[in-house]
C-alpha positions as CSV (number, residue, x, y, z in Angstrom):
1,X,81.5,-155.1,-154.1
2,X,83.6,-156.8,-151.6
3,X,87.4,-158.2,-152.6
4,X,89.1,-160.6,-150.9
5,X,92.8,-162.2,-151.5
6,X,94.3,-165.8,-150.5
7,X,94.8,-169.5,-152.0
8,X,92.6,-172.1,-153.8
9,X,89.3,-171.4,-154.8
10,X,86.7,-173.1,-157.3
11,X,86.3,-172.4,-160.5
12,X,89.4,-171.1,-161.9
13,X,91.9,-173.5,-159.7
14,X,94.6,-170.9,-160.5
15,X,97.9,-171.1,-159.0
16,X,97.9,-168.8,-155.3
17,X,100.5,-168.4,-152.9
18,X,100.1,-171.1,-149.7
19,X,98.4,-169.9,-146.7
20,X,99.6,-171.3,-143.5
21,X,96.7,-173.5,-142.3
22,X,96.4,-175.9,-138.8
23,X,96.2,-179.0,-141.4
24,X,97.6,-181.6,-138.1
25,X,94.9,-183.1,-137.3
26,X,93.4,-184.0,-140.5
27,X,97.0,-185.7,-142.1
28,X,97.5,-186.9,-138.8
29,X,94.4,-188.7,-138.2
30,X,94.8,-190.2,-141.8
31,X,98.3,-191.5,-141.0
32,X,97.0,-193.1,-138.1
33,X,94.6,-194.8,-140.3
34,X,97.0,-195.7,-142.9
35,X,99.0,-197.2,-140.0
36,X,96.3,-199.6,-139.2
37,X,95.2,-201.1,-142.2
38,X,99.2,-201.8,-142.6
39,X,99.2,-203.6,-139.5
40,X,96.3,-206.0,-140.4
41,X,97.4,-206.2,-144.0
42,X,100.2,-207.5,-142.6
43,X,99.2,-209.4,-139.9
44,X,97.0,-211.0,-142.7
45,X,100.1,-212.0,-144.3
46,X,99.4,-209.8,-147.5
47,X,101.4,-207.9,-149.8
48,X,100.0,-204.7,-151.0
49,X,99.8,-206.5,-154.5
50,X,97.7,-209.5,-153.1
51,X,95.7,-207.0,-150.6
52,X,94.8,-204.4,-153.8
53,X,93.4,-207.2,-155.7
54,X,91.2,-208.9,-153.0
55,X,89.3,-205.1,-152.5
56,X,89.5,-204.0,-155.8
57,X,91.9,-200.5,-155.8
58,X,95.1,-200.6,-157.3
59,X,98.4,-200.8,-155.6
60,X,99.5,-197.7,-155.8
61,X,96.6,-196.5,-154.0
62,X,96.4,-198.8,-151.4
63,X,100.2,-197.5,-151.0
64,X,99.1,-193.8,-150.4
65,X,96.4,-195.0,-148.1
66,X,99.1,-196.9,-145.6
67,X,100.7,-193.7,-146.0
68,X,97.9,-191.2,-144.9
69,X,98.2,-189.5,-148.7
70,X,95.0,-190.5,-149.4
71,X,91.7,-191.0,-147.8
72,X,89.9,-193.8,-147.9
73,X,87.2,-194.4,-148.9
74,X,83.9,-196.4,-146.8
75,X,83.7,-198.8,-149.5
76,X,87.2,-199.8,-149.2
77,X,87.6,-199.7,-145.4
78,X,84.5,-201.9,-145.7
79,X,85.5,-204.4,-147.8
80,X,89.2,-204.2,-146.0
81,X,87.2,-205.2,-143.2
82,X,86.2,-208.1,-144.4
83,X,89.6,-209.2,-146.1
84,X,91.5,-208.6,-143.2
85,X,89.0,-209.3,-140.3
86,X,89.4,-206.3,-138.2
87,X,86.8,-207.0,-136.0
88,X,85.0,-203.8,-136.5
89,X,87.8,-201.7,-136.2
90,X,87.6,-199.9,-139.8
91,X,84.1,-199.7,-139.6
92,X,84.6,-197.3,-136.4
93,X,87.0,-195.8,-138.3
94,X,85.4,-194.8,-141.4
95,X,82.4,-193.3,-139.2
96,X,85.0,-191.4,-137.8
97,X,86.7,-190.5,-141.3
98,X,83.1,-189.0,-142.3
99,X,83.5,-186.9,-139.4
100,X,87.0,-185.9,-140.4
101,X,85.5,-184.6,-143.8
102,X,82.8,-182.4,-142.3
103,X,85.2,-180.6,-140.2
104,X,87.5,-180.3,-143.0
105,X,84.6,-178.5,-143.9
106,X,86.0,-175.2,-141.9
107,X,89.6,-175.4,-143.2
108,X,89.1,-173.9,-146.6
109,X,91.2,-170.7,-146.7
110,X,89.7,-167.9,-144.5
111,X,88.9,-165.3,-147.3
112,X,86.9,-168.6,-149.1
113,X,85.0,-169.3,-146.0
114,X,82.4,-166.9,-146.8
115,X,81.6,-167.5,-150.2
116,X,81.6,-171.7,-149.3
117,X,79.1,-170.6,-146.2
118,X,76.6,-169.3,-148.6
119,X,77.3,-172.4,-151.1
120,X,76.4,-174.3,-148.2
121,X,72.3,-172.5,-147.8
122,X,72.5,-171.5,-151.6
123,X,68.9,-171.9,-152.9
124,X,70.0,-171.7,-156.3
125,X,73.8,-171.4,-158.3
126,X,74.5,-170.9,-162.0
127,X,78.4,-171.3,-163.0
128,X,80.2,-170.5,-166.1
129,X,83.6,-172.6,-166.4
130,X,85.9,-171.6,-169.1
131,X,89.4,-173.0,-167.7
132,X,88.2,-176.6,-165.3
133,X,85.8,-178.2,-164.2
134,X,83.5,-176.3,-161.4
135,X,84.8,-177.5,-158.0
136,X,81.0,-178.8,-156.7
137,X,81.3,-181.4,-160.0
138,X,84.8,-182.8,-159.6
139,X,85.7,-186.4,-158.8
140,X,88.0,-187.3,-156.5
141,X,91.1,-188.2,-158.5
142,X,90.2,-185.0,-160.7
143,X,89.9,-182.6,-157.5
144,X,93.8,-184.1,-156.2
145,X,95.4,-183.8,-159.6
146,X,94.5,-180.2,-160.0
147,X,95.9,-179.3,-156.4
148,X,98.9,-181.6,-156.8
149,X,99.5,-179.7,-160.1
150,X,99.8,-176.3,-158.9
151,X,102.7,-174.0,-158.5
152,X,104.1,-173.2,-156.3
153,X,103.4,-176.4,-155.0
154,X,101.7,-178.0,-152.5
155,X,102.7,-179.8,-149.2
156,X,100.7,-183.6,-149.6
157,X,99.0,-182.8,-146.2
158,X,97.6,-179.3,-147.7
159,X,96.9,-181.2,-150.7
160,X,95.3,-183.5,-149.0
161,X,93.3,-181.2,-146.9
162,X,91.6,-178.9,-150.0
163,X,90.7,-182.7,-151.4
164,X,88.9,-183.5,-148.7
165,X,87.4,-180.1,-148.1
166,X,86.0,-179.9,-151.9
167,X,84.2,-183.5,-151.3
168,X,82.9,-181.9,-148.3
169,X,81.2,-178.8,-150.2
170,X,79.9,-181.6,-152.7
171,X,77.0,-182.6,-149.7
172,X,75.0,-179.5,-151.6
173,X,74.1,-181.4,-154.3
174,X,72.9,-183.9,-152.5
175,X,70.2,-182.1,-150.0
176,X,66.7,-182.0,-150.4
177,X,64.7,-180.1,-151.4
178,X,67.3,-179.8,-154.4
179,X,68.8,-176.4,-155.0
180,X,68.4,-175.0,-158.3
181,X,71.7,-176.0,-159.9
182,X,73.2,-175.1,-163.4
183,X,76.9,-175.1,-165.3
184,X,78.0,-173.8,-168.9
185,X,81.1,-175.1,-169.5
186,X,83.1,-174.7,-172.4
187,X,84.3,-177.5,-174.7
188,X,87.4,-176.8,-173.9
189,X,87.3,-178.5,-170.7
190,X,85.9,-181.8,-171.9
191,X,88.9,-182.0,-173.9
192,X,92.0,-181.3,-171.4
193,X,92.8,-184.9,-169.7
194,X,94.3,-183.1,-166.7
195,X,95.6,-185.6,-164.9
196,X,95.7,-187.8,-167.8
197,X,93.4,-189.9,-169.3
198,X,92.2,-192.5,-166.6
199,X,91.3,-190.0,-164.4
200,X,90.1,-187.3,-167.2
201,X,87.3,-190.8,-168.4
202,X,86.0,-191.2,-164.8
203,X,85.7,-187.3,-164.9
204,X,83.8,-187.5,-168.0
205,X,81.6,-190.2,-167.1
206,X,81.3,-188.2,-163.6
207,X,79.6,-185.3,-165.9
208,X,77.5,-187.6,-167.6
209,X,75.6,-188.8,-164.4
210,X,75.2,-184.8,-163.8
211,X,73.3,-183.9,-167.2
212,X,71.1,-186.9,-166.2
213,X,70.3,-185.6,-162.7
214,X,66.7,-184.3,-162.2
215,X,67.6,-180.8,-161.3
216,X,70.8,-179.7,-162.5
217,X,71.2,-178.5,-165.7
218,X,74.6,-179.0,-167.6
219,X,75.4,-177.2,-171.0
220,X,78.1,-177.3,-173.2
221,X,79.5,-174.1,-174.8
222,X,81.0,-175.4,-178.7
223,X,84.4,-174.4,-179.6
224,X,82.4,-173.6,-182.9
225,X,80.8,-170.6,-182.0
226,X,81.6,-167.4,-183.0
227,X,80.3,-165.2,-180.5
228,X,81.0,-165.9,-176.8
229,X,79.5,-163.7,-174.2
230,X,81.7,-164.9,-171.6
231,X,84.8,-163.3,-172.9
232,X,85.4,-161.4,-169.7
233,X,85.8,-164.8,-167.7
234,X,84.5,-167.2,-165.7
235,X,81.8,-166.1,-162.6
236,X,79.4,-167.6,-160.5
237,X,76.0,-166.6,-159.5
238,X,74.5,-168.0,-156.1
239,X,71.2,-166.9,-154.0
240,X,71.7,-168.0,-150.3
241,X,69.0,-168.7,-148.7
242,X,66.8,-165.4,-147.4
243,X,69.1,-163.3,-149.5
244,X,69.1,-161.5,-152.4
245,X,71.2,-162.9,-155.5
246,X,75.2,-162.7,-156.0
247,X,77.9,-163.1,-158.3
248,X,81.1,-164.6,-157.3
249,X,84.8,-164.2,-159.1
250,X,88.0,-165.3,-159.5
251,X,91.3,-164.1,-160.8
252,X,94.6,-164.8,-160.1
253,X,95.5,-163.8,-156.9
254,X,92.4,-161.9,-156.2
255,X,88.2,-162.9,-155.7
256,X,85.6,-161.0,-155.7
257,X,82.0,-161.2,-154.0
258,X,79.9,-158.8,-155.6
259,X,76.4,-157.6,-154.5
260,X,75.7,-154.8,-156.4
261,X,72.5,-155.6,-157.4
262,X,73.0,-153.7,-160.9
263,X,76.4,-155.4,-162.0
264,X,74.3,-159.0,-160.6
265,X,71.6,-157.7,-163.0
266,X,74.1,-157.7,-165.9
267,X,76.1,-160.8,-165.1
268,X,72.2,-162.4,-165.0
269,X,71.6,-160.9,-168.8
270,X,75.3,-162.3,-169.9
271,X,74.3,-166.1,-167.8
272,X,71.1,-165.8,-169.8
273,X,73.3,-165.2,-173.5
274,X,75.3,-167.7,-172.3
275,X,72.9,-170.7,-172.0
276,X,71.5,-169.5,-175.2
277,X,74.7,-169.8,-177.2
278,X,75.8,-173.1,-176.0
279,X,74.3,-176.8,-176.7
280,X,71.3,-178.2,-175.0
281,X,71.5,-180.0,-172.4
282,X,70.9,-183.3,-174.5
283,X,73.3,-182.2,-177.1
284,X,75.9,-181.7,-174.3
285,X,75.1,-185.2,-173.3
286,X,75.8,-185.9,-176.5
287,X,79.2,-184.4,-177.0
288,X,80.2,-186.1,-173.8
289,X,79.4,-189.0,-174.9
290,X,81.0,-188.3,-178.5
291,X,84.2,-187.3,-176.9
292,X,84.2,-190.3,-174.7
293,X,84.1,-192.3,-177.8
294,X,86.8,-191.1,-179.7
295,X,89.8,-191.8,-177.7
């Protein structure tokens, strides 16, 4: 078993002292960005108000993109493109933003590089979430108000940073041949709007497109049950490729990596109660839906 100690993980998002990370270039090259489309917005002859309409974002975002607090997104750079006829300078840009992302790839705390390395080749990952949603299934605005809610807090540029480097990991899900992917998550998850409600919806809805996916099984564990084999917390349980399976946990300050192939065994056995004991995945559809329609 091999324990490591450090900041801002995946599944637990628990609070962890700040590690001093070379975040520069990132929040610099945003800033830079930001500075840009404020120049043409303004050379347009825009307010923010008038510009955030024309694309389709709200103000307030448009305000933290001028300010490098936020990245933007291609589909805004693209259509800011058009509004503000840059003459193909966002569209350079936003290749170079995707570039920005990958590398951001590297600047997840040192003792989490490993574990994200194998994430990266993992042929197949099982996750049980009890306290958020799993890190590889949040949405943007979900994955920012969980960092900008942490305490001690966070610097925006740090903040910023872990955003981008949890989209990064995200690229997983989408490689092909698929990896075998599949979450229980409790009920009580579904119904905490962290970050309130808006962004809590879209983080729903987000889920929703998941159970649908060919390949990637989501289940539900009802706050109805009464027996829960994952009393002793949350874990994870990834095979990289050419090797054999793992579990992965998290804890306060510390995380584990464990590859003791008899404790794996029994973490396997508890996954396997687990599934049994929560919904299908088309009941958890289901109570997605159902919770989505009683707000």
């Amino acid at each position: 078993m091999t324990e490591v100690k450090g900041t801002g993980g995946d599944s637990g998002d628990v609070a962890r002292p700040q590690l001093d990370e070379d975040l520069s270039e990132v929040s610099d090259f945003l800033r830079a960005v930001g500075k840009q489309i404020k120049l043409l917005r303004e050379r347009a002859g825009l307010t923010q108000k008038e510009f955030a309409k024309q694309v389709g974002y709200t103000e307030s975002l448009i305000g933290a993109v001028e300010q490098g607090k936020r990245t933007p997104q291609r589909e805004l750079l693209e259509a800011a493109e058009r509004i503000l006829d840059a003459g193909g300078l966002l569209l350079v840009v936003a290749d170079d933003i995707e570039k920005a992302k990958a590398k951001a790839r590297v600047r997840h705390p040192e003792w989490f590089r490993g574990y994200a390395g194998m994430e990266s080749v993992a042929e197949e990952l099982h996750c049980v979430s009890l306290y958020g949603v799993p890190g590889l299934l949040q949405t943007e605005a979900h994955a920012r108000a969980v960092f900008s809610m942490r305490h001690p807090v966070l610097s925006e540029d740090v903040i910023e940073a872990r955003v981008a480097a949890r989209m990064a990991r995200q690229e997983v899900l989408l490689k092909w041949p698929r990896a075998v992917f599949s979450w229980v998550i409790d009920e009580s998850v579904l119904r905490r709007p962290l970050g309130g409600w808006d962004i809590h919806e879209a983080q729903l809805r987000h889920l929703l497109e998941v159970g649908s996916t060919r390949g990637m099984v989501l289940q539900v564990l009802p706050m109805d049950r009464t027996e829960h084999a994952g009393v002793d917390g949350p874990f994870i349980l990834i095979t990289p490729k050419g090797r054999p399976q793992m579990a992965y946990i998290e804890v306060q300050t510390s995380s584990r990596l464990i590859t003791e192939q008899e404790e794996v065994r029994i973490m396997n056995a508890r996954y396997g109660t687990l599934r049994a004991q929560a919904h299908t995945p088309q009941e958890s559809v289901s109570l997605i839906e159902k919770i989505l329609g009683e707000r």
